[in-house]
TIVEXFI-579205 format. One record per residue (C-alpha): residue number from 0; chain; y, z negated, x. Coordinates in steps of 0.5 Angstrom, whole numbers, plus 500, padded with zeros to 3 digits. Layout:
! TIVEXFI-579205
+-----+--------+-----+-----+-----+
! num ! chaine !  py !  pz !  px !
+-----+--------+-----+-----+-----+
! NUM !      A !   Y !   Z !   X !
...
+-----+--------+-----+-----+-----+
***
This chain:
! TIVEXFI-579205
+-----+--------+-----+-----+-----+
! num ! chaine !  py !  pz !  px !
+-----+--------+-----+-----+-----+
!   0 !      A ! 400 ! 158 ! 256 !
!   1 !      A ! 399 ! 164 ! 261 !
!   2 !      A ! 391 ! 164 ! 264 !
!   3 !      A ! 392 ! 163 ! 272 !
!   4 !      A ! 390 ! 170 ! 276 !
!   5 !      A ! 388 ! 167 ! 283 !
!   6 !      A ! 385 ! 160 ! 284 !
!   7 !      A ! 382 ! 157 ! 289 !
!   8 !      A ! 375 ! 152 ! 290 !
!   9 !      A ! 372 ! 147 ! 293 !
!  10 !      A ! 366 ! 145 ! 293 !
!  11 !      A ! 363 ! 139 ! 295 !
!  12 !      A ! 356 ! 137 ! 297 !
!  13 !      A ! 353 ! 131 ! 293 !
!  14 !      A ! 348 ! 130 ! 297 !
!  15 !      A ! 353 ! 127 ! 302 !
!  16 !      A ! 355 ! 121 ! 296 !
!  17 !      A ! 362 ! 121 ! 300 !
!  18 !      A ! 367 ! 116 ! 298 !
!  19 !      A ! 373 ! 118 ! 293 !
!  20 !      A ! 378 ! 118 ! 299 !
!  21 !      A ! 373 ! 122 ! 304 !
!  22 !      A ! 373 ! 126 ! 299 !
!  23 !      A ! 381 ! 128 ! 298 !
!  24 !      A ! 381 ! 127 ! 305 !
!  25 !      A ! 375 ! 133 ! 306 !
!  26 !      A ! 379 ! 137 ! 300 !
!  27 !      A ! 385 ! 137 ! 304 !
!  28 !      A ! 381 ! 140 ! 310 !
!  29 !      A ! 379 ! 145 ! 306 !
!  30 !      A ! 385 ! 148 ! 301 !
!  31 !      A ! 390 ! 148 ! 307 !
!  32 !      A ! 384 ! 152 ! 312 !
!  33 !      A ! 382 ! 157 ! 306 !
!  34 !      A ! 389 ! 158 ! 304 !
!  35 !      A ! 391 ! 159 ! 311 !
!  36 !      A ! 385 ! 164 ! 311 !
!  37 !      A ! 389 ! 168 ! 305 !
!  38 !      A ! 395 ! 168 ! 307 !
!  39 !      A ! 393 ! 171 ! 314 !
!  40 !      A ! 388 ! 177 ! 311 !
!  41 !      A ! 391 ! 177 ! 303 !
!  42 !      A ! 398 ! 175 ! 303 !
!  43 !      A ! 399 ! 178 ! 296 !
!  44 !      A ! 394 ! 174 ! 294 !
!  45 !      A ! 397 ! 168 ! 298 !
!  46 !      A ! 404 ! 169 ! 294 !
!  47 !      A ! 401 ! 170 ! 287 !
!  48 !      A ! 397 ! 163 ! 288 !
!  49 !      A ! 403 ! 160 ! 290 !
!  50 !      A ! 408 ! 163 ! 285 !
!  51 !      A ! 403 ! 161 ! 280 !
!  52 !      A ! 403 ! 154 ! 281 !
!  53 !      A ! 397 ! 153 ! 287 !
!  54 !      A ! 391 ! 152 ! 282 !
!  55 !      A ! 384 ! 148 ! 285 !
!  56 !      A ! 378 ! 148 ! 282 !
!  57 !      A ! 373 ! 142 ! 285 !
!  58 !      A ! 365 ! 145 ! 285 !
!  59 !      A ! 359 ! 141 ! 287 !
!  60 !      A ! 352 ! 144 ! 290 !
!  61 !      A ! 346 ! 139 ! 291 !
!  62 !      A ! 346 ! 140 ! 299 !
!  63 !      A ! 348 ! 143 ! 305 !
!  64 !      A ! 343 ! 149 ! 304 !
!  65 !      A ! 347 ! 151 ! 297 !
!  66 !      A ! 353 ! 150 ! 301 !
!  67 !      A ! 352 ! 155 ! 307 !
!  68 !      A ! 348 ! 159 ! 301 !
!  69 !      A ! 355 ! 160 ! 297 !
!  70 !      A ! 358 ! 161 ! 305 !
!  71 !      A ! 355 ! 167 ! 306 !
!  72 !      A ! 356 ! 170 ! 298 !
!  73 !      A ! 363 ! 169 ! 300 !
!  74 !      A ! 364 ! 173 ! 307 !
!  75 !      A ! 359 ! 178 ! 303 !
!  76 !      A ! 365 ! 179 ! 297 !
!  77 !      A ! 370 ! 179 ! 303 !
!  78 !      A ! 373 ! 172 ! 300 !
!  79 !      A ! 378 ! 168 ! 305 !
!  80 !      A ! 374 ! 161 ! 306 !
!  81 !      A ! 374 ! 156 ! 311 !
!  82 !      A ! 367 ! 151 ! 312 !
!  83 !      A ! 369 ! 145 ! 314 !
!  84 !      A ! 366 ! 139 ! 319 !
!  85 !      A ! 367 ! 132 ! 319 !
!  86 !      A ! 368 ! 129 ! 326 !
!  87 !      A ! 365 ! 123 ! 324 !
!  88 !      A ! 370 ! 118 ! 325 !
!  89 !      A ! 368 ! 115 ! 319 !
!  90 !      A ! 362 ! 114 ! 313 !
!  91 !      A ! 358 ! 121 ! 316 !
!  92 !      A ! 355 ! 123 ! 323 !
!  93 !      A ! 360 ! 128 ! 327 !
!  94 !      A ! 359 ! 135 ! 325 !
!  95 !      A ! 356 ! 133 ! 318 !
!  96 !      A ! 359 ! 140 ! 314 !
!  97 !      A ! 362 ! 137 ! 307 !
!  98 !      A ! 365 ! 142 ! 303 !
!  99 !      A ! 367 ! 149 ! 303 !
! 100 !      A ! 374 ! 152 ! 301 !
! 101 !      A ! 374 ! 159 ! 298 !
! 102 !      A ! 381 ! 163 ! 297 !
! 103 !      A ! 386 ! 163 ! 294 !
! 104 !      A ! 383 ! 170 ! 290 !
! 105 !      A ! 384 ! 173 ! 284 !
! 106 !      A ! 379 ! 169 ! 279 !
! 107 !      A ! 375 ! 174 ! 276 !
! 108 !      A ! 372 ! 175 ! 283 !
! 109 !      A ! 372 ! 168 ! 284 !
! 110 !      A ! 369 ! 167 ! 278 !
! 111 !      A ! 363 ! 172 ! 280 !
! 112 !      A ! 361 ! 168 ! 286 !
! 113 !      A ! 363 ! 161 ! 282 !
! 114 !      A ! 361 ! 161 ! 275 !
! 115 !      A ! 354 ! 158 ! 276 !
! 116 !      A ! 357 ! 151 ! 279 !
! 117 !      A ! 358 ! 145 ! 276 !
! 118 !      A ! 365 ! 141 ! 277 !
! 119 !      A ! 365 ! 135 ! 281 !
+-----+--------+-----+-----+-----+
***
């Protein structure tokens, strides 16, 4: 099988200990906000990913301060991301920052931003 050459990570904050459908709820906010990002600033990795079949990482960081970390590491590569906030309807306080989306991009920059994490 061919390597993929875009993907896509989330990378979620342990510290929170989200339950499993909070957590697919915050990835799903975070792969249509990232995506979304992409397809406005580089479409042609947009299409790429997509034609490849849309691959996802998930990715964990001990706790918001690692998160806004990767942020700011992110805008610095000039990756699309989206930081996402819960409202606070449910299990956390509103404003609460769950997770981060990062691409779609092609990996071998993704890899330089996300090699060091651990999967979820």
């Amino acid at each position: 099988m061919e390597e993929y050459q875009y993907k896509q990570v989330i990378v979620f904050r342990i510290d929170l200990k989200l339950s499993k459908g909070k957590i697919a709820a915050q990835a799903g906010h975070a792969a249509v906000s990232a995506a979304e990002e992409t397809r406005k600033c580089h479409k042609a990795w947009w299409r790429a990913w997509k034609k490849e079949g849309q691959r996802k990482i998930a990715l964990k960081v001990e706790d918001e301060e690692g998160l806004l970390k990767l942020e700011r590491q992110a805008k610095a590569l000039d990756l699309p991301y989206a930081l996402i906030m819960d409202r606070g309807l449910t299990e956390i306080p509103p404003d609460t920052i769950t997770c981060l989306g990062i691409g779609p991009a092609p990996a071998e920059k993704m890899n330089r931003l996300t090699s060091n994490l651990q999967l979820l």
